[in-house]
N, C-alpha and C positions, 0 to 999 in steps of 0.2 A: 474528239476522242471518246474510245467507249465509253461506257457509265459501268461498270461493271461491278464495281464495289460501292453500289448506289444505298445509301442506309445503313452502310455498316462501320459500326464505330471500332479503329485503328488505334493503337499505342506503338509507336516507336521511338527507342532507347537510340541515343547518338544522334540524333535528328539535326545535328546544326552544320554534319556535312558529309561529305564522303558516301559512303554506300547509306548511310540510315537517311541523309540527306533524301538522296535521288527515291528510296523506297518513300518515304511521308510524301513526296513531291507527286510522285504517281500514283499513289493513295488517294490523295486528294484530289488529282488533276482526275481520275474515274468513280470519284463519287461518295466515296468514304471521306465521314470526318475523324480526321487525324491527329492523335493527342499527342505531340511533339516534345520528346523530353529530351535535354542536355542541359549543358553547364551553359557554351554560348551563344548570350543574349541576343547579340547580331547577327551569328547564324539562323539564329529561330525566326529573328523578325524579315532576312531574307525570305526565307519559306515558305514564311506568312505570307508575303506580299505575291511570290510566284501562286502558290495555291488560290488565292484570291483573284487571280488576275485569271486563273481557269477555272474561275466559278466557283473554287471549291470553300470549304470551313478548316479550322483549324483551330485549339486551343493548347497556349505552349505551355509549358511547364519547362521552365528556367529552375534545374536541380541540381545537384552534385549527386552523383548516384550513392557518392557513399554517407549522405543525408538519411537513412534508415527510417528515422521516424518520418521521413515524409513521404517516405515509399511506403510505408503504413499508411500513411493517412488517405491517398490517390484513390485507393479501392474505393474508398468511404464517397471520397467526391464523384467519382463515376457514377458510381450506384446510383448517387442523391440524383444524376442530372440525366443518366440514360438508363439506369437499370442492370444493364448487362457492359458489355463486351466482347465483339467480334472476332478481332487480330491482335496478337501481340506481337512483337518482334523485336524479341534481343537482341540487338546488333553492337551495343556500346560494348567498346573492350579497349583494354590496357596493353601493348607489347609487351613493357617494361624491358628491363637490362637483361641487355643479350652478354652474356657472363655465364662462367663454369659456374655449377649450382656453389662448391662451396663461398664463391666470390659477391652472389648478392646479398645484397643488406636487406639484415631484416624487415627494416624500414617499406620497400622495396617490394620486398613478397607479399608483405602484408595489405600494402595499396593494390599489387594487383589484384590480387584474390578477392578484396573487397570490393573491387570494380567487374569482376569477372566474374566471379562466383555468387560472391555473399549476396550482391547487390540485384540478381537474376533468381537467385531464393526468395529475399524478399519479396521482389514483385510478383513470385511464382503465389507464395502465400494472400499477397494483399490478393492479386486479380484472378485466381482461380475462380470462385464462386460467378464473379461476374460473366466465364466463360462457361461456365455451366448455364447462365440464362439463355446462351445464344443458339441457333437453331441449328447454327454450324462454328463454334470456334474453334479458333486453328494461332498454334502457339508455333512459332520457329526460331531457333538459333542458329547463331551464326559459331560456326567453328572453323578449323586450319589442320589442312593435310601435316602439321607436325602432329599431331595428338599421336598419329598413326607412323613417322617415322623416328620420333623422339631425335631431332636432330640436337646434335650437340651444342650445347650453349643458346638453346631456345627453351629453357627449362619452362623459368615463368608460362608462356605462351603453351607450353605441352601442358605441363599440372593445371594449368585452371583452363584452359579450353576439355582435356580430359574430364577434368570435374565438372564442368557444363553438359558434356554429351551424357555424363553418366547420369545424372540428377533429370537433362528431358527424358532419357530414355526409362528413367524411373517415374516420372510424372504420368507419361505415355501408357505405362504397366497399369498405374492405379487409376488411369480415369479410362478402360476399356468398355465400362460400361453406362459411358455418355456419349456424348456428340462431338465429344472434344476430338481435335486431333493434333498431335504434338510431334514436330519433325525437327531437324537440323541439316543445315547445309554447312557444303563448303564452296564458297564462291569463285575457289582460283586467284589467284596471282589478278590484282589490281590496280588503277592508280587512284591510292590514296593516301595520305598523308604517314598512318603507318606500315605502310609499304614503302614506302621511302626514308621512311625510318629506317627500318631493318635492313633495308637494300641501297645505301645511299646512293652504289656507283651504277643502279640500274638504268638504262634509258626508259623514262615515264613512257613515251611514247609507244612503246611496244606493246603496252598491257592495254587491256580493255577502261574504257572511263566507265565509274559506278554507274551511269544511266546507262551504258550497253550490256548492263546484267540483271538490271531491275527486273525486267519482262521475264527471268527465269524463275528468279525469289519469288515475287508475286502469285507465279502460278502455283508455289507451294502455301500459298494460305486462302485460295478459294474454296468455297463449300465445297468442288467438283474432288476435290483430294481423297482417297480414303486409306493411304497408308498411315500410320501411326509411329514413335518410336524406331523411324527411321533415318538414316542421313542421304542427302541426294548430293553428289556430286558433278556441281554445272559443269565441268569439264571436259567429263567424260561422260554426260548426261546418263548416270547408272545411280539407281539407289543400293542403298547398302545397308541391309539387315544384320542383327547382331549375336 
């Protein structure tokens, strides 16, 4: 396999499976070492062991996103042990309850948005600096063609994927005058865990597996990139300015 992300150090969020899974797996399997954050342990240490098995490194970070002060503290350990930082890749996110907005609990809104929002602020705070060391960082989110149809009873999922797009696309604005580049996608209809949540009576099999869409994601965080502040759309392979 290629080397093509040969020296450059990756962070990805959700890493213990599904699409954040297959992106750290191909991260690493071309060369980049890949800083692999989720809750589970066993997913990580899978990952570890595929990346390893194709040469590559990896160091996990076994988190709960909504651990805040440790998402403070990460920037600090990066720094201490590489300096910078290459790739980021928000991919961790929350469905939560598919319910009329008056129907969710607060409880509820509050977990999402803390996993969705808050929890991609902080990291935006801690690891900014360290992507200004890079000669090329490149930051992506993962987002969901509801933001754009506000389907009913997908509240959660519209309001904080929304509030993601708005906040890279604000990131995007303010760092025009580095190297940075800051995009979002939306990956299309998948099979993964919550996709099957939302869709229980869908046939898995029709949809693409996370590793038949990695090779699209990726291509948005090589140096070769130079749109900013934009979202690509795997589907219908179109970027979309705002």
């Amino acid at each position: 396999m290629e080397k093509d992300f040969d020296g450059r150090v990756a962070l990805v969020t959700g890493a213990s499976r599904g699409i954040g899974y297959q992106l750290a797996k191909q991260l690493g399997s071309r060369g980049a070492h890949v800083i692999a954050l989720a809750r589970t342990v066993g997913g990580l240490e899978d990952l570890d062991d595929e990346i390893k098995s194709a040469g590559g490194q990896t160091t996990l970070v076994p988190v709960d996103l909504t651990d805040f002060d440790a998402l403070d503290r990460l920037g600090a350990a990066i720094f201490e042990r590489w300096k910078k930082l290459d790739i980021f890749i928000g991919n961790a996110g929350m469905l939560g309850t598919l319910a009329p907005l008056g129907h969710i609990k607060p409880k509820d809104f509050e977990k999402v948005m803390a996993v969705n929002v808050t929890a991609n602020w902080r990291l935006i705070r801690s690891l900014d600096p360290l992507l200004r060391q890079s000669d090329a960082g490149r930051a992506l989110f993962l987002t969901a063609s509801q933001v754009r149809s506000c389907t009913a009873f997908w509240g959660l999922q519209t309001m904080s994927k929304a509030a993601v797009e708005a906040m890279a696309r604000t990131w995007a604005n303010e760092s025009l005058q580095t190297r940075m580049k800051i995009n979002l996608v939306d990956p299309g209809p998948t099979r993964t865990g919550l996709r099957a949540k939302a869709m229980p009576g869908e046939p898995p099999e029709k949809l693409p597996h996370p590793s038949e869409i990695t090779g699209d994601l990726l291509a948005l965080v090589t140096p070769d990139v130079k749109a900013t502040g934009q979202l690509f759309d795997r589907v219908s392979r179109e970027w979309h300015s705002f």
